[in-house]
C-alpha positions in Angstrom: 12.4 76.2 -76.6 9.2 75.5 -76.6 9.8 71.6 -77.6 12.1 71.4 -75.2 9.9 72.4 -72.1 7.5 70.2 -73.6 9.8 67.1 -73.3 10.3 68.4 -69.9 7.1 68.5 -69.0 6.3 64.5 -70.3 9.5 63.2 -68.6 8.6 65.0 -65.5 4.6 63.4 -65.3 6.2 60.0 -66.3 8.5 60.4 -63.0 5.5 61.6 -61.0 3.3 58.6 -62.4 5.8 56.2 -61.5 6.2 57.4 -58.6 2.5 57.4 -57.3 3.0 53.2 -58.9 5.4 52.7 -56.2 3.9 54.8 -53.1 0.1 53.4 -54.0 -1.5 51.2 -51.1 -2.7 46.9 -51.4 -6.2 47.4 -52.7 -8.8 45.5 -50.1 -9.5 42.7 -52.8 -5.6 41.8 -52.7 -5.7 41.9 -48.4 -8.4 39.7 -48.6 -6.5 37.2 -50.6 -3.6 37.6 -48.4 -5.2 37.2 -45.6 -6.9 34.1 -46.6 -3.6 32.5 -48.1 -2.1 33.4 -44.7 -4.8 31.3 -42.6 -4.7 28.7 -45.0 -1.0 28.0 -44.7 -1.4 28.3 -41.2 -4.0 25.9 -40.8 -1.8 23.5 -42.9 0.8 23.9 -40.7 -1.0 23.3 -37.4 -2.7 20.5 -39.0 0.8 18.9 -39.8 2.0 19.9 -36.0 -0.7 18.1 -34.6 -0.5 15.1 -36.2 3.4 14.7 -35.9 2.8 15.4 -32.0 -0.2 12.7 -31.2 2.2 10.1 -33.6 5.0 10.8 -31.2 3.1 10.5 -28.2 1.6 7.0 -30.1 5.4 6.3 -30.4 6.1 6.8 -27.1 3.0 4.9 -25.5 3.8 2.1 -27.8 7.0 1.7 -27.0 6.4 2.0 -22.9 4.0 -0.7 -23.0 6.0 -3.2 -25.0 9.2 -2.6 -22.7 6.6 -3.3 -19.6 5.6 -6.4 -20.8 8.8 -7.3 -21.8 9.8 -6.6 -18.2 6.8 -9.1 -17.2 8.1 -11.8 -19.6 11.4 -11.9 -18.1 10.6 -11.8 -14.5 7.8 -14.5 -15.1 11.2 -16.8 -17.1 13.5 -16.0 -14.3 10.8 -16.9 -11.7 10.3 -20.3 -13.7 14.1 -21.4 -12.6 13.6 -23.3 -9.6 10.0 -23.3 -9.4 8.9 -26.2 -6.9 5.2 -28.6 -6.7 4.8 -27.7 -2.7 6.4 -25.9 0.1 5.8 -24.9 3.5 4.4 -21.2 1.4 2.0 -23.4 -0.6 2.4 -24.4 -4.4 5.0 -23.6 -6.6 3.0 -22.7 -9.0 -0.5 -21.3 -8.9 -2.9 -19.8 -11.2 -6.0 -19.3 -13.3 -6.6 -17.4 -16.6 -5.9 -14.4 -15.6 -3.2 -14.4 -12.5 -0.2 -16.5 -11.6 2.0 -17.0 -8.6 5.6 -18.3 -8.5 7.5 -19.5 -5.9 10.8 -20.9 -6.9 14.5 -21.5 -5.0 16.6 -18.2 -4.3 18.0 -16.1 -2.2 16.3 -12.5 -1.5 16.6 -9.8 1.1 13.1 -9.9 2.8 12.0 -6.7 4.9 12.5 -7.4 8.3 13.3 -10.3 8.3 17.0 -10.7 6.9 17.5 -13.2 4.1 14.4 -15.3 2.9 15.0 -18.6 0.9 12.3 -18.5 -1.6 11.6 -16.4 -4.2 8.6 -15.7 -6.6 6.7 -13.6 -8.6 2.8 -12.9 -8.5 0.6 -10.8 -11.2 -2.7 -10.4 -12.3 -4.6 -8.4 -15.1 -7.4 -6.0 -13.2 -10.1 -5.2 -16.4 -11.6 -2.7 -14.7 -8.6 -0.6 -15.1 -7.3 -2.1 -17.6 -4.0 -3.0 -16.8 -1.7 -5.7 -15.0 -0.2 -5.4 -11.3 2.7 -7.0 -9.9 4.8 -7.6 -7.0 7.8 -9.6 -6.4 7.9 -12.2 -3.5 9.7 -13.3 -0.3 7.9 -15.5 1.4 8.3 -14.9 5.5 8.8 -11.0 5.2 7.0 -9.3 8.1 6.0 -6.4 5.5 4.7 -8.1 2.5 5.6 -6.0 -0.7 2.2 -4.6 -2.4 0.9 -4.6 -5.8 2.3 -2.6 -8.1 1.0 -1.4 -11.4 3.2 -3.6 -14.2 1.5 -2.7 -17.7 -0.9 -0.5 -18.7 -4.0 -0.2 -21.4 -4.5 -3.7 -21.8 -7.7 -4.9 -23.0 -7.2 -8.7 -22.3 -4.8 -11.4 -20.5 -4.5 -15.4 -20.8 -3.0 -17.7 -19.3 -2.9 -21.3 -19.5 -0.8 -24.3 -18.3 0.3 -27.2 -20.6 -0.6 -30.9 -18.9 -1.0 -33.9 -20.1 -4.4 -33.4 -20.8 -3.2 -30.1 -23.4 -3.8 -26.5 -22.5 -5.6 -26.2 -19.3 -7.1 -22.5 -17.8 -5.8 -23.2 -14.1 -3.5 -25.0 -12.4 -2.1 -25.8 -8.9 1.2 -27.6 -8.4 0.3 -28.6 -4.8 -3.1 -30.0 -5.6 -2.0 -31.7 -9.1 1.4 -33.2 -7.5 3.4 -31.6 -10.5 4.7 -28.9 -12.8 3.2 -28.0 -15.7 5.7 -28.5 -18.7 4.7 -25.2 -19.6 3.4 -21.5 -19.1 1.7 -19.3 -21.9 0.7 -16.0 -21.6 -1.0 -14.0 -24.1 -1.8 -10.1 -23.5 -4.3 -8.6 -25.6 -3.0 -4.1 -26.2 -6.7 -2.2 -25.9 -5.8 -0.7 -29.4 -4.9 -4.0 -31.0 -7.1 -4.1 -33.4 -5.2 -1.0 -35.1 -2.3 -2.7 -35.0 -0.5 -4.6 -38.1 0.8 -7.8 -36.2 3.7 -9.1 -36.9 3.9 -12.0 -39.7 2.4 -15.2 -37.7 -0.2 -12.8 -35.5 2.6 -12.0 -32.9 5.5 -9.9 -31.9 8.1 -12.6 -32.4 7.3 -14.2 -28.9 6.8 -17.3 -29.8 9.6 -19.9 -28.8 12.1 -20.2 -31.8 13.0 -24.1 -30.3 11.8 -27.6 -31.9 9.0 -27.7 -29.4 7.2 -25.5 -31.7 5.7 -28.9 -33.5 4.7 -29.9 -29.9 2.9 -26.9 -29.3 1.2 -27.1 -31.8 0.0 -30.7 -31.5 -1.1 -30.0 -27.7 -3.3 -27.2 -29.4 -5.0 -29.2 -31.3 -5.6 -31.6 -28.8 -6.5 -29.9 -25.8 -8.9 -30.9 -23.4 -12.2 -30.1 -21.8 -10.2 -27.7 -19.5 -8.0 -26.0 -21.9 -9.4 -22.6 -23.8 -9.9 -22.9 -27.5 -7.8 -20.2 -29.6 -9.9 -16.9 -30.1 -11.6 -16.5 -34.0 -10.9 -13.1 -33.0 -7.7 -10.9 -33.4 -4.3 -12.8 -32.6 -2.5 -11.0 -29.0 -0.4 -8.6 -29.3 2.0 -10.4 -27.5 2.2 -14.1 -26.9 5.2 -15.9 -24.9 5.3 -19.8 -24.5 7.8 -20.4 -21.4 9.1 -23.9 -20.4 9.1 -24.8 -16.7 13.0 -25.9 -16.4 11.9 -28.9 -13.5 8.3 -29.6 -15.1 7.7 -32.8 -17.7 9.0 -32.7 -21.6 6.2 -30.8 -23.5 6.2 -34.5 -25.7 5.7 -36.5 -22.7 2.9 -33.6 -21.5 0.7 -34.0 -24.9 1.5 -37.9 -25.1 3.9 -37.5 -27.9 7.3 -40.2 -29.1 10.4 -39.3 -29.6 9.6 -39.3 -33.4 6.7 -36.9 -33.1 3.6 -39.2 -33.4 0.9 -39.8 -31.0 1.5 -42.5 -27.8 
């Protein structure tokens, strides 16, 4: 009887014992580590948060500024169609290295003043706050439209005019009794230089067409008044545009038919 209480006695401290195993307490050492795996992981996971928020807000800037100048490009091509040298609303075409002015054949509602034939487009890049403005055109309108913002944190804007002289900074189809053969404007983002441009420098803006050769040559033989290419970073963006009424880019650069010099 005596054994048996015994084995009683040992099976019942082995219950008690595992039982004070399950019911004890996290000692302060393992709280500690807890606690510090905790605020790592955390901090990990912020971290990651974070990063995937200011990349999508990138994304998103990114992509807001390359549909605006997109926008620019294709007002500034549909503006080129029916450009004119002189009219009774001055040149045709107008501009320096930095702005340009369009007028061109149309039809456009004008405030105030019912139906206005001519049509155009004006724009110019503002440094100081770093962007470009814009405003459509109707020549004759009692309220003349204002300037709009166009594009946004742009660090630099060029543009130049091909004659026959090559690339010039300014031009003025009144004054010069012509149309340039054509209009290139090159935007500079304010974070280009982080960038990774497209292969060739540029965001595939470039005209695709067999003037390309042309272009080229009237780059390498531009004149006193044309700008010589940056040794800098390429643009971001860079569109060549033909004027539809202005001179062959050949004839412009003094180029034959079979691509040598005049």
């Amino acid at each position: 009887m005596s054994i048996t209480r015994t084995m009683n006695m040992t099976s019942a401290a082995r219950l008690w014992s595992r039982r004070r195993a399950l019911l004890r307490g996290f000692t302060l050492i393992e709280v500690l580590v807890a606690i510090t795996l905790l605020l790592a992981l955390s901090g990990a996971l912020s971290a990651m948060l974070f990063g995937l928020m200011e990349r999508r807000d990138r994304v998103a800037i990114e992509a807001s500024r390359q549909g605006a100048v997109d926008i620019l490009f294709s007002e500034i091509d549909a503006a080129l169609v029916g450009a004119f040298v002189d009219g009774p609303h001055g040149a045709g075409i107008r501009g320096d290295g930095t702005s340009l002015r369009i007028l061109s054949r149309g039809v456009r509602v004008a405030p105030g003043n019912g139906l206005s034939d001519v049509i155009g487009l004006e724009f110019r890049f503002e440094e100081s706050q770093r962007g470009i403005i814009a405003r459509r055109l109707a020549p004759g309108a009692s309220v003349p439209s204002a300037m709009e913002p166009a594009a946004s944190e742009i660090a630099r804007v060029r543009v130049r005019y091909l004659d026959e002289r090559g690339w010039k900074s300014s031009f003025d189809s009144s004054a010069m009794g012509r149309l340039p053969a054509a209009i290139e404007v090159s935007i500079w983002f304010v974070d280009g230089a982080e960038e990774e441009p497209a292969p060739g420098g540029l965001l595939a803006d470039e005209p695709d067409s067999s003037s390309d050769a042309a272009m080229d040559r009237a780059d390498a033989s531009a004149g006193a008044d044309g700008d010589e290419e940056d040794a800098g970073l390429p643009p971001s963006r860079r569109r060549v545009m033909v004027v539809p009424d202005g001179p062959s880019i050949g004839q412009s650069i003094g180029v034959s038919e079979s691509g040598g010099a005049l």
